[in-house]
C-alpha positions in Angstrom: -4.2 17.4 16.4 -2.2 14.7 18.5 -3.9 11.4 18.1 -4.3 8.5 20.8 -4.6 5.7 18.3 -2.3 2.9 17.7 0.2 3.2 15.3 0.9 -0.7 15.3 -0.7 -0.7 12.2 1.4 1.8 10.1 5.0 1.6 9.5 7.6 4.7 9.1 8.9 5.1 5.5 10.4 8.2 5.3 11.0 11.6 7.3 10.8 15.2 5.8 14.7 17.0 6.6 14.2 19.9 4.6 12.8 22.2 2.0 13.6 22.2 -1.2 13.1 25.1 -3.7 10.3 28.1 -3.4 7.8 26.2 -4.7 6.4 24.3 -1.2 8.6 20.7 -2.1 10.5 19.1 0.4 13.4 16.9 1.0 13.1 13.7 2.4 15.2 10.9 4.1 14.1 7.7 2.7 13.5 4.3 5.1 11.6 2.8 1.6 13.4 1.2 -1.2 11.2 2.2 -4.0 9.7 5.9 -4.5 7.2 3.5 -5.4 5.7 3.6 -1.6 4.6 7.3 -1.6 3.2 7.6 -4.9 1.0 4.7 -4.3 -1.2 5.9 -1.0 -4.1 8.0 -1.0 -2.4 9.9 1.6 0.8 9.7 3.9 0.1 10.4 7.4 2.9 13.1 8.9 3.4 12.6 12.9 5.5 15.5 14.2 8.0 15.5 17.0 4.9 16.1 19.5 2.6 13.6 18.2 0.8 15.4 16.4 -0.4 13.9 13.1 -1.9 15.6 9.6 -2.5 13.7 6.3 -1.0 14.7 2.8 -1.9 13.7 -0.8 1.4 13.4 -2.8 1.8 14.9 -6.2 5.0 13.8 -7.1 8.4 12.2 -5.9 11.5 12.0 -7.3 15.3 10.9 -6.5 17.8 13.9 -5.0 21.3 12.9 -4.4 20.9 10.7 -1.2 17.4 11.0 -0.5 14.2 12.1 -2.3 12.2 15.5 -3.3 8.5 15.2 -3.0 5.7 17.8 -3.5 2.4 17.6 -1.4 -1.0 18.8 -2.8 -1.4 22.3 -0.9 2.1 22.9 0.1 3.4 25.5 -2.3 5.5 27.6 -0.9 8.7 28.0 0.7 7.4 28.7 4.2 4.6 25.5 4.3 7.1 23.2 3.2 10.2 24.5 6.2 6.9 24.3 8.4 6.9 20.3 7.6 10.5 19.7 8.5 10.5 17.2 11.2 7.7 15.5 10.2 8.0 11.3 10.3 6.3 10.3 7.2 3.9 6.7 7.8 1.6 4.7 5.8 -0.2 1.4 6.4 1.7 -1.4 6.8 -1.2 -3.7 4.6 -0.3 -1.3 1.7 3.5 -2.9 1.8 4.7 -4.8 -0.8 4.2 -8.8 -0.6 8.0 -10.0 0.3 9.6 -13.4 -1.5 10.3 -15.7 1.0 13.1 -15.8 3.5 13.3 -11.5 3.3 12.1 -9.6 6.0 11.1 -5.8 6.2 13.8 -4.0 8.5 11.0 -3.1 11.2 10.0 -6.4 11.7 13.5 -7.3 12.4 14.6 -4.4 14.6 14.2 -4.9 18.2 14.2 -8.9 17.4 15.8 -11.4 20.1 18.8 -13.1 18.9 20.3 -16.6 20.4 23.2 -18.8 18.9 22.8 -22.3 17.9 22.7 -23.5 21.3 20.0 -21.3 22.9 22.1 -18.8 24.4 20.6 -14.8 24.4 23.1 -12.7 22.4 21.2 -9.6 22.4 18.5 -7.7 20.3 19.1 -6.4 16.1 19.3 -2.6 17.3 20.0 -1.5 13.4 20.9 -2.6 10.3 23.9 -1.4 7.8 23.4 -2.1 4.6 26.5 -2.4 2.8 25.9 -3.2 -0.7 26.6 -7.5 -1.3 24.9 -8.2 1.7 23.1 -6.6 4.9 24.6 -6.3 8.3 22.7 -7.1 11.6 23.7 -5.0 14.6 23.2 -7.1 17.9 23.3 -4.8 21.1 24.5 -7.3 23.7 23.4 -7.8 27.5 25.6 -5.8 29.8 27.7 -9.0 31.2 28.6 -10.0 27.4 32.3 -9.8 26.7 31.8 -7.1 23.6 29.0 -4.4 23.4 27.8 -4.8 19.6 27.7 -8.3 17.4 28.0 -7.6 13.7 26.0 -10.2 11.8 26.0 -10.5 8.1 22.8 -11.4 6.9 23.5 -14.4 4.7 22.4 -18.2 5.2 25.1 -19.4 6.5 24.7 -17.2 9.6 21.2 -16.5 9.8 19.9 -19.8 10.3 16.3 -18.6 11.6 14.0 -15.8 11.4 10.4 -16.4 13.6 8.7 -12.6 12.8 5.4 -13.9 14.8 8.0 -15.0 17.7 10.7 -12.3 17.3 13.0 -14.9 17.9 16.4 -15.3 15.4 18.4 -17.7 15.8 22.2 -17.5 14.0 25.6 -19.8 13.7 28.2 -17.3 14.9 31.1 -16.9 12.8 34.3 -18.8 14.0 36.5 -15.5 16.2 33.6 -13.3 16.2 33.1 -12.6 19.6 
């Protein structure tokens, strides 16, 4: 069933890869921090490559290598589970965790506006590399900027300004960068 309702209200956490065994799990690339986020929902909503959407109950989720195994009530077999591959998996963004302050969820920062100290447009966060001490912001530049990409390490002392609402940030560029 493809669906014509807004999706502005759920966020992406996760989409299926694989299957996983005989018994109907599946293997799943991860977008969520905590396994926390699919054991917690009534059901995950699955949008395939077409649009069209079907809703799971999970059963149970668990950490595989780089990414996660997760069985869904009435998926128990080898075949229903390759069937799911592709799938996007999304749930409501009210049912997010409450952030501490000055930390963002990466969807509200991806596709942000970013200008320098003194108002000038460097480009829009197209990704984000996380690296381990600290998180790296990828700025795709206009076409007339002198370097494609920015790389932007998100710590205080370059991020001086994050407006979500405005999707506006506003950074001190390291001294060379650019």
């Amino acid at each position: 069933m493809k669906s014509s309702s807004s999706r502005d209200d759920l966020i992406q956490i996760g989409k299926i890869i694989a299957a996983h065994g005989i018994r109907g799990t599946v293997k799943i690339y991860s977008y969520a921090e905590s396994t926390q986020c699919y054991i917690d929902q009534d059901e995950l909503l699955l949008i395939d490559p077409s649009g069209c959407e079907q809703r799971r109950r999970v059963l149970w989720v668990k950490p595989y290598k780089n990414s996660l195994r997760l069985a869904f009530e009435d998926v128990s077999t080898r075949t229903e589970a390759e069937a799911l591959v592709g799938f996007e998996i999304w749930m409501p963004k009210k049912r997010l965790p409450p952030l501490d302050d000055d930390t963002y969820y990466w969807i509200d920062l991806i596709g942000m506006a970013v200008y320098d100290i003194d108002e000038a447009y460097l480009g829009q966060v197209a990704e984000i590399i996380e690296t381990g001490a600290n998180d790296v912001y990828v700025v795709k530049t206009p076409e007339d900027f002198p370097v494609k990409e920015i790389l932007l390490p998100a710590i205080t002392a370059v991020v001086i300004e994050v407006d979500v609402p405005g999707r506006r940030m506003r950074v001190a560029l390291p001294e060379g960068l650019i």
